[in-house]
FISE-809772 format. One record per residue: residue in one letter; x, y, z negated of N, C-alpha, C, O in turn. Coordinates in steps of 0.1 Angstrom, whole numbers, padded with zeros to 4 digits, always signed. Example, Ala and Ser with C-alpha at 12.3 -4.5 7.8 and 13.67 -1.06 7.14 Angstrom:
% FISE-809772
A+0132-0057-0078+0123-0045-0078+0132-0033-0078+0142-0033-0085;S+0128-0022-0071+0137-0011-0071+0129+0000-0079+0134+0011-0080;
//
This chain:
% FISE-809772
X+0521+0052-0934+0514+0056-0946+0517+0047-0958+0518+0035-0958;X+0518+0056-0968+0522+0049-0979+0512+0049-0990+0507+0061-0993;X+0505+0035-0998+0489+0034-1000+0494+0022-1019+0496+0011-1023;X+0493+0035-1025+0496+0032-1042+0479+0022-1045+0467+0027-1044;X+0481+0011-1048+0471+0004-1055+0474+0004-1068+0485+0001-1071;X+0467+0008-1077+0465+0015-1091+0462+0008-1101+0459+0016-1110;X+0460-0003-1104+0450-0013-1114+0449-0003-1127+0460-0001-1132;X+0443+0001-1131+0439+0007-1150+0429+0005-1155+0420+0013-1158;X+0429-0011-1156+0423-0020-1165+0429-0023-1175+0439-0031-1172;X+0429-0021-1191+0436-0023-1202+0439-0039-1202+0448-0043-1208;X+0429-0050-1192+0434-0064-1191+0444-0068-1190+0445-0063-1202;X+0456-0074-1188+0465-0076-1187+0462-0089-1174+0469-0090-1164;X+0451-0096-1177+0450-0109-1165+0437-0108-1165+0430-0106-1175;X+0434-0110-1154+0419-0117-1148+0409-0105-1151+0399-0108-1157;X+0410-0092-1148+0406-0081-1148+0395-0079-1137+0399-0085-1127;X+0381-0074-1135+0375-0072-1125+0380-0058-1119+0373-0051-1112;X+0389-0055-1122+0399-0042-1115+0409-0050-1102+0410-0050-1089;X+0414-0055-1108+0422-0062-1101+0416-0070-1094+0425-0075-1088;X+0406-0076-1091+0401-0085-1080+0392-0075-1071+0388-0078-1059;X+0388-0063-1076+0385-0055-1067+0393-0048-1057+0390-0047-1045;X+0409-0042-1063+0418-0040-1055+0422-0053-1041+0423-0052-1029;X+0424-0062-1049+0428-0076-1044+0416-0075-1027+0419-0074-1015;X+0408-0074-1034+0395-0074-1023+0396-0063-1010+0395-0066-0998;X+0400-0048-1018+0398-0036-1004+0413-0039-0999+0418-0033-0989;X+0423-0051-1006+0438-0045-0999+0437-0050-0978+0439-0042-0969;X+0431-0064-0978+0428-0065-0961+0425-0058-0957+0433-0054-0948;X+0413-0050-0958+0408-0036-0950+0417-0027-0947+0416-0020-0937;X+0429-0023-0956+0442-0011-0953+0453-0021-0948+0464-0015-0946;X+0455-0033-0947+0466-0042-0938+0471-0037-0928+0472-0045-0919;X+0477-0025-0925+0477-0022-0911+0497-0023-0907+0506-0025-0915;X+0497-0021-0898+0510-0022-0891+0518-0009-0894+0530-0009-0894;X+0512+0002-0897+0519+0016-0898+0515+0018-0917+0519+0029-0921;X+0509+0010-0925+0506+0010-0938+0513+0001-0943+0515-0011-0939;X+0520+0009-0959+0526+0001-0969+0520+0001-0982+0518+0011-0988;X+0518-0009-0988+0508-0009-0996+0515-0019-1009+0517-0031-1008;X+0518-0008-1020+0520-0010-1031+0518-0011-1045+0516+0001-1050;X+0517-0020-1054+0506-0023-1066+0513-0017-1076+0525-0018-1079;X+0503-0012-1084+0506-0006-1097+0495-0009-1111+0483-0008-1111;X+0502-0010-1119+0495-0014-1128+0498-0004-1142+0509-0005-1148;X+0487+0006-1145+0487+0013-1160+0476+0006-1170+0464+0010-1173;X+0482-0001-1174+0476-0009-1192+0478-0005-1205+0473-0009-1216;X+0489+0007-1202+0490+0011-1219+0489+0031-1215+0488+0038-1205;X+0489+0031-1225+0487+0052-1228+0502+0057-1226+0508+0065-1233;X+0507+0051-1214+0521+0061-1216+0525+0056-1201+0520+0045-1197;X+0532+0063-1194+0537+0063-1179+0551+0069-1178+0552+0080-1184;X+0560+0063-1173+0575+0068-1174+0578+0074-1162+0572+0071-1152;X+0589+0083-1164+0590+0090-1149+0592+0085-1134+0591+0091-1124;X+0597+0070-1135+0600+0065-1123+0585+0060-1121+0580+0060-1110;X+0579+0058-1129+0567+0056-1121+0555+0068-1115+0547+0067-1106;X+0557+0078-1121+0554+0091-1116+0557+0094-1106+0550+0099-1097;X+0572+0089-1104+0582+0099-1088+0575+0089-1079+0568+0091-1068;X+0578+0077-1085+0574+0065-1070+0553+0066-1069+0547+0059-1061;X+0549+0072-1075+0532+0072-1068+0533+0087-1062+0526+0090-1052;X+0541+0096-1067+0541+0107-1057+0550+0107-1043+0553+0117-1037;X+0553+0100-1042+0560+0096-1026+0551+0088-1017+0551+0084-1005;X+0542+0090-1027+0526+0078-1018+0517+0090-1009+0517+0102-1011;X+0510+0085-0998+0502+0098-0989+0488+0094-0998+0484+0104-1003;X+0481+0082-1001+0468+0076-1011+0471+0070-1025+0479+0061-1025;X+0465+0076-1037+0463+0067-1044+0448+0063-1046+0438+0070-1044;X+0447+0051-1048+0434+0045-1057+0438+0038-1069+0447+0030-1073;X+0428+0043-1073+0427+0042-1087+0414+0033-1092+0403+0039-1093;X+0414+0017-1096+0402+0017-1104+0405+0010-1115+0416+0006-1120;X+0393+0009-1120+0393+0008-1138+0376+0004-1143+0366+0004-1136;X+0377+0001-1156+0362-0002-1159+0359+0010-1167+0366+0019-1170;X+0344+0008-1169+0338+0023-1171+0336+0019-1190+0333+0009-1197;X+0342+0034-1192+0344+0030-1211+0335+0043-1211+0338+0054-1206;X+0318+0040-1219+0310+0052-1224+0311+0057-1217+0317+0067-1220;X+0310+0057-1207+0302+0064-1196+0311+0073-1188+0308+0080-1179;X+0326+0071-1194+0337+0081-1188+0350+0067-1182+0348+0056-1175;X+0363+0074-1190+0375+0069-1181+0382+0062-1191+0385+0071-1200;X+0388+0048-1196+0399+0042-1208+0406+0050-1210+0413+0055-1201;X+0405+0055-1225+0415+0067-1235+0427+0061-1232+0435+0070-1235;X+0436+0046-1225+0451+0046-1222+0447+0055-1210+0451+0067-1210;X+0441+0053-1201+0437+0059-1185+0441+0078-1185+0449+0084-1178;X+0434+0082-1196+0436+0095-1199+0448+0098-1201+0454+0105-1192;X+0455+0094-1214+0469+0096-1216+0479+0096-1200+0488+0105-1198;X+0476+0088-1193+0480+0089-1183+0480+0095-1173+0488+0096-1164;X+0466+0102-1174+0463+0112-1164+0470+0126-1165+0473+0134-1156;X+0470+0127-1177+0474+0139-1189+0486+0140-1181+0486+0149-1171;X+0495+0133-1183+0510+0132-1179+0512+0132-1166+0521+0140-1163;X+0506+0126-1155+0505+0123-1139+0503+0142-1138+0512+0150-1134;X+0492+0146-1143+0487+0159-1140+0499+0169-1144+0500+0179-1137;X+0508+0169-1154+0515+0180-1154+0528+0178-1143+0535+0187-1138;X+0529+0161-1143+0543+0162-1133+0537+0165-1118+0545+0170-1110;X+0521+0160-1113+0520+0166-1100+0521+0184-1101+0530+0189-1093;X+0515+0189-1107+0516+0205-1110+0527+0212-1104+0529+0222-1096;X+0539+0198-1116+0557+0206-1112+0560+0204-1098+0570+0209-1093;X+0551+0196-1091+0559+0194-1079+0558+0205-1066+0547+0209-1062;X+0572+0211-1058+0566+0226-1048+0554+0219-1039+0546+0227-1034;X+0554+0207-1036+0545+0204-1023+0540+0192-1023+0548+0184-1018;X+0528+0188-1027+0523+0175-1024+0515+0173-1011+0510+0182-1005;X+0512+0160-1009+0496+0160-0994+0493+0147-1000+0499+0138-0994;X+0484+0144-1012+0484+0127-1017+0466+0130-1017+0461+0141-1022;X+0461+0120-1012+0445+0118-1012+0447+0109-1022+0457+0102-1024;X+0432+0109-1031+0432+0103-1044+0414+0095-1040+0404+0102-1038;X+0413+0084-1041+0405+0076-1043+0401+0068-1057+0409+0062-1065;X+0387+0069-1058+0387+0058-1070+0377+0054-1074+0367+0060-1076;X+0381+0039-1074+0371+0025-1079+0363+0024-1091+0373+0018-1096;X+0354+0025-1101+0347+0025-1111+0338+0010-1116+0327+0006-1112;X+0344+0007-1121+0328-0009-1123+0324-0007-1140+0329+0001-1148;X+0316-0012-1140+0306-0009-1152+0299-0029-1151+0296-0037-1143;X+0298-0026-1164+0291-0038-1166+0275-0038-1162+0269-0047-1158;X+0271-0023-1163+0257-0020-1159+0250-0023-1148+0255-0019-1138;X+0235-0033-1145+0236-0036-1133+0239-0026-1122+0243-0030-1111;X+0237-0013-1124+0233-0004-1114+0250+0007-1113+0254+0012-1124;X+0258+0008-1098+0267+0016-1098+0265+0028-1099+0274+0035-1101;X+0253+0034-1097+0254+0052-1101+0261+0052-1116+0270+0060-1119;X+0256+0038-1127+0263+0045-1145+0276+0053-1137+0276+0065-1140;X+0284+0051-1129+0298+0051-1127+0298+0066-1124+0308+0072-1127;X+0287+0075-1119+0288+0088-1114+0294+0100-1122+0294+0111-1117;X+0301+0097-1136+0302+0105-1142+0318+0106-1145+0325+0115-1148;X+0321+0088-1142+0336+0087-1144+0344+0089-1132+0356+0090-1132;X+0335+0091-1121+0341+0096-1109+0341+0112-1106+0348+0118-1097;X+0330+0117-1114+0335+0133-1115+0346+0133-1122+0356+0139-1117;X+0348+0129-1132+0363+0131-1139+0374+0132-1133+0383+0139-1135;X+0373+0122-1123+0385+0118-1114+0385+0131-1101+0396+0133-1096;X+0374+0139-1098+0372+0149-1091+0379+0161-1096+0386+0169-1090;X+0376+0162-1107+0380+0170-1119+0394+0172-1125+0397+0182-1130;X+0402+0160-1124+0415+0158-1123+0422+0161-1112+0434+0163-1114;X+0416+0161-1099+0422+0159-1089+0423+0176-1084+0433+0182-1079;X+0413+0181-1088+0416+0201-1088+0426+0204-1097+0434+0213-1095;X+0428+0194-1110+0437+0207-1119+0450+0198-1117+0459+0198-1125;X+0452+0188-1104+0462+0180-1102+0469+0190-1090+0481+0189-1085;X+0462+0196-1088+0468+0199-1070+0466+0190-1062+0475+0190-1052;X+0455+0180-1062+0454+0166-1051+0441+0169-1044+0432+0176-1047;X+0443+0161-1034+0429+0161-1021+0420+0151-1031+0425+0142-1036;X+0408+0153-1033+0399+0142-1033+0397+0136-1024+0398+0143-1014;X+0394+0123-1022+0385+0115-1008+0376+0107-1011+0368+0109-1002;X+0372+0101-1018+0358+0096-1024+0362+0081-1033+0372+0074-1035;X+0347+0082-1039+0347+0074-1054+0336+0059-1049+0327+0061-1042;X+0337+0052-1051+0326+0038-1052+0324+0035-1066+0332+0032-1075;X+0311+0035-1065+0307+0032-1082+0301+0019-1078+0292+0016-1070;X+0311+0011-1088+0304-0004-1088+0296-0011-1094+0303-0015-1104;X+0282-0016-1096+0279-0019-1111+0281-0033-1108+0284-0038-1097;X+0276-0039-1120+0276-0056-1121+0296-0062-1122+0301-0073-1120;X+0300-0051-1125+0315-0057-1127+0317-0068-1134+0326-0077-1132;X+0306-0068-1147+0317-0079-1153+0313-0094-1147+0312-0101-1157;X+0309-0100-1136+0306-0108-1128+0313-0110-1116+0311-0121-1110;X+0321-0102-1113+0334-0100-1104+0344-0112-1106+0343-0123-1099;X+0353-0111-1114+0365-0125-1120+0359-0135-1117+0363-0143-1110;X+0345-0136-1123+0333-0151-1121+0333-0158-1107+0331-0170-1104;X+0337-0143-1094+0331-0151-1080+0347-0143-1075+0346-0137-1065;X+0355-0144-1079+0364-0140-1074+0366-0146-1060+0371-0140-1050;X+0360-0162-1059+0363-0170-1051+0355-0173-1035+0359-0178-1024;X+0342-0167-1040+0338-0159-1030+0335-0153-1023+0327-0144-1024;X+0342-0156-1011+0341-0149-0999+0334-0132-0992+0323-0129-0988;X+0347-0125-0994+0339-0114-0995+0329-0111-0982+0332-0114-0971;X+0314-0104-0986+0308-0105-0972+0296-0115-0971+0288-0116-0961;X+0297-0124-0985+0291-0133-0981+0284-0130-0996+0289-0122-1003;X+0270-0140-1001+0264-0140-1013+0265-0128-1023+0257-0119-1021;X+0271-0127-1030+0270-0115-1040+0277-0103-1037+0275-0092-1041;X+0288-0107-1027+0295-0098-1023+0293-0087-1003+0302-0082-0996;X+0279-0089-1003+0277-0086-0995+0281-0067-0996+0291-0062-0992;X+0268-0061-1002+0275-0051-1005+0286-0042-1007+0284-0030-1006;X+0297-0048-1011+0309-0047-1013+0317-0046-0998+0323-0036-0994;X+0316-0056-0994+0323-0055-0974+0316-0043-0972+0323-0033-0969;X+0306-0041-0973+0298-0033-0965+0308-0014-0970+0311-0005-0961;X+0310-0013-0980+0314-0002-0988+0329+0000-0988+0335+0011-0990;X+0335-0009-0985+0349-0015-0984+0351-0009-0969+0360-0001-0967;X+0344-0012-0960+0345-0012-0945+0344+0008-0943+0353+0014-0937;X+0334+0012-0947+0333+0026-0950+0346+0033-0956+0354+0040-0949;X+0346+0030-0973+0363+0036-0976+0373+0032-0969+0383+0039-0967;X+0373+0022-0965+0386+0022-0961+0393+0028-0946+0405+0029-0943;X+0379+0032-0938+0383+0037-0929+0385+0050-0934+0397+0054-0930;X+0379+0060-0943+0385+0072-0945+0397+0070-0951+0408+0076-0948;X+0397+0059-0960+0417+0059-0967+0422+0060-0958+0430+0070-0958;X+0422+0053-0947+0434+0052-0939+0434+0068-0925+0442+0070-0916;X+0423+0075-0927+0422+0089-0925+0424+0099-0931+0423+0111-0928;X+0427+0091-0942+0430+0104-0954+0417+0116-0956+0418+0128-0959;X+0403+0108-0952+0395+0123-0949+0385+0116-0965+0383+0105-0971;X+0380+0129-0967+0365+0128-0983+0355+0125-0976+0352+0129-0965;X+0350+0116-0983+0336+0116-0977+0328+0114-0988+0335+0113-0998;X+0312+0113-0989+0303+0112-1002+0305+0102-1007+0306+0092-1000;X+0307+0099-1026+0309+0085-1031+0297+0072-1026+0289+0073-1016;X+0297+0065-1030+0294+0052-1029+0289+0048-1040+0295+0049-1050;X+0276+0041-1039+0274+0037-1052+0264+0022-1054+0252+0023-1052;X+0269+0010-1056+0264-0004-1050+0264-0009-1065+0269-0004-1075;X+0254-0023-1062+0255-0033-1070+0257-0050-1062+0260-0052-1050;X+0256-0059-1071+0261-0074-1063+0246-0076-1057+0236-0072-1062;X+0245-0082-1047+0234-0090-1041+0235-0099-1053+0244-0106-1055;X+0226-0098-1059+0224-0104-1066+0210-0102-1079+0210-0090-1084;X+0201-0111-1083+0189-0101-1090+0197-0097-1101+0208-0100-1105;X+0185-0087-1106+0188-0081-1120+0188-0086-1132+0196-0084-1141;X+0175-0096-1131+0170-0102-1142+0182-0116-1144+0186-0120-1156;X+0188-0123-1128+0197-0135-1136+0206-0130-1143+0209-0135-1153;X+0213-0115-1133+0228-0109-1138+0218-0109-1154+0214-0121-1156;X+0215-0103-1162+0208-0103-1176+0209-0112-1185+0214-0111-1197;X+0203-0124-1176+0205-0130-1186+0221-0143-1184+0225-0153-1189;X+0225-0135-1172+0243-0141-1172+0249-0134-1183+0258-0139-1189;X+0245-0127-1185+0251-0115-1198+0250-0123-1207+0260-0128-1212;X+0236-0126-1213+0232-0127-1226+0242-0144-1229+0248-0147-1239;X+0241-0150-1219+0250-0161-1222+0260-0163-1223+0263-0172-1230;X+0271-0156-1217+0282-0149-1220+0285-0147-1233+0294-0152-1240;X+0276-0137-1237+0278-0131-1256+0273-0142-1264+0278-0145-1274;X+0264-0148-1258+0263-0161-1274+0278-0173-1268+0281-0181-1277;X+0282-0173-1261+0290-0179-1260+0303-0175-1265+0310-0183-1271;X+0308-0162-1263+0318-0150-1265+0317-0152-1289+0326-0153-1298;X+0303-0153-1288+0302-0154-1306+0308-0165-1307+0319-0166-1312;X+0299-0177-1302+0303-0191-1311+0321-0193-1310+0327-0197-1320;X+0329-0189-1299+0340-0190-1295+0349-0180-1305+0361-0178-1305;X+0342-0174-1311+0346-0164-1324+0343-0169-1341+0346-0162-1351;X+0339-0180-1341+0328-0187-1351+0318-0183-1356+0313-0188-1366;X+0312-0171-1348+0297-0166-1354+0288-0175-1349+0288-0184-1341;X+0279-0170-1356+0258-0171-1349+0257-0161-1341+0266-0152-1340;X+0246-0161-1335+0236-0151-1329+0233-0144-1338+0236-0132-1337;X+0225-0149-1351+0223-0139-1359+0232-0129-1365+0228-0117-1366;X+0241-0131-1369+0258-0126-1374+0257-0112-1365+0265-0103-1368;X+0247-0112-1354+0253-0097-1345+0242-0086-1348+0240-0075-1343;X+0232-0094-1360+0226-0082-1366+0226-0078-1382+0217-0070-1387;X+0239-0086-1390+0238-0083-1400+0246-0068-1401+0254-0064-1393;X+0239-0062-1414+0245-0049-1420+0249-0050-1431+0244-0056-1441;X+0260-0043-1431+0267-0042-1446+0269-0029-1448+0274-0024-1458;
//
């Protein structure tokens, strides 16, 4: 089985896309699985990269959740994936995909994972299911944490689930988690982040409510 890891995080480094992939790749380790990384960061995909994800039996796909949908490069790319899957006489590729949202709660993601449902009909592809992640932008932060363990309890647990259908190639109902972790610290992990994210920009706090 041939198993396309997808990163479409506009990040280029230290992406909570990529430490999520990083995360489900042990669970599909297997002896009869080949598991190959890909990365779409810009609005345009060239045909060798087309031919070589359609030679794949799974793709997954994840990415961060932009307005409540999929990254306008992500689209452009889908656009294009979708007319060369169309041309092709015969595919059998199950499509999976990853969603994180800054939001504490993974349902936000329920909408960017219809999309991906939604692509995968006018693709000619199998769906197999979606995990909506919330609390993403906290991911890179614990990268180093042991999955299974503290915040990433949840995550093993969802990981252990998809990945037995990936490697069955079968659909099953999405998934929809947050970090062990409370709501109120993730909050105000946030809020310190952005006054930090300002000063490291030379603003104030107040600077994020002037109008002109």
């Amino acid at each position: 089985m041939k198993i396309a890891l997808v990163n479409c995080s506009p990040k280029i480094k230290n992406s909570a896309s990529h430490c999520i992939l990083q995360e489900l790749k042990p669970f599909l380790s297997k002896d009869d699985t080949k598991i190959y990384d890909y990365s779409l960061n810009k609005p345009k995909i060239n045909i060798d990269e087309m031919q070589s994800l359609s030679e794949c039996n799974v793709l997954i796909f994840a990415f961060p959740l932009y307005v409540d949908a999929i990254p306008s490069h992500l689209l452009n790319c889908l656009i294009e994936l979708e007319k060369f899957f169309r041309g092709l006489k015969k595919n059998d590729i199950t499509v999976y995909a990853l969603v994180n949202c800054g939001f504490y709660e993974g349902r936000q993601n329920h909408i960017a994972i219809e999309i991906m449902k939604n692509w995968c009909v006018k693709s000619g592809l199998k769906w197999g299911q979606g995990v909506g992640i919330g609390a993403g932008g906290m991911i890179p932060s614990i990268k180093n944490v042991k999955i299974g363990h503290g915040p990433k309890k949840n995550l093993e647990k969802a990981f252990k689930l998809l990945s037995t259908n990936i490697l069955k190639c079968t659909s099953e109902e999405d998934i929809f988690i947050t970090a062990n972790f409370p709501r109120i610290l993730y909050k105000l992990a946030a809020e310190m982040a952005w006054r930090k994210a300002i000063r490291s920009n030379g603003l104030k706090r107040k600077d994020l409510f002037l109008r002109k």
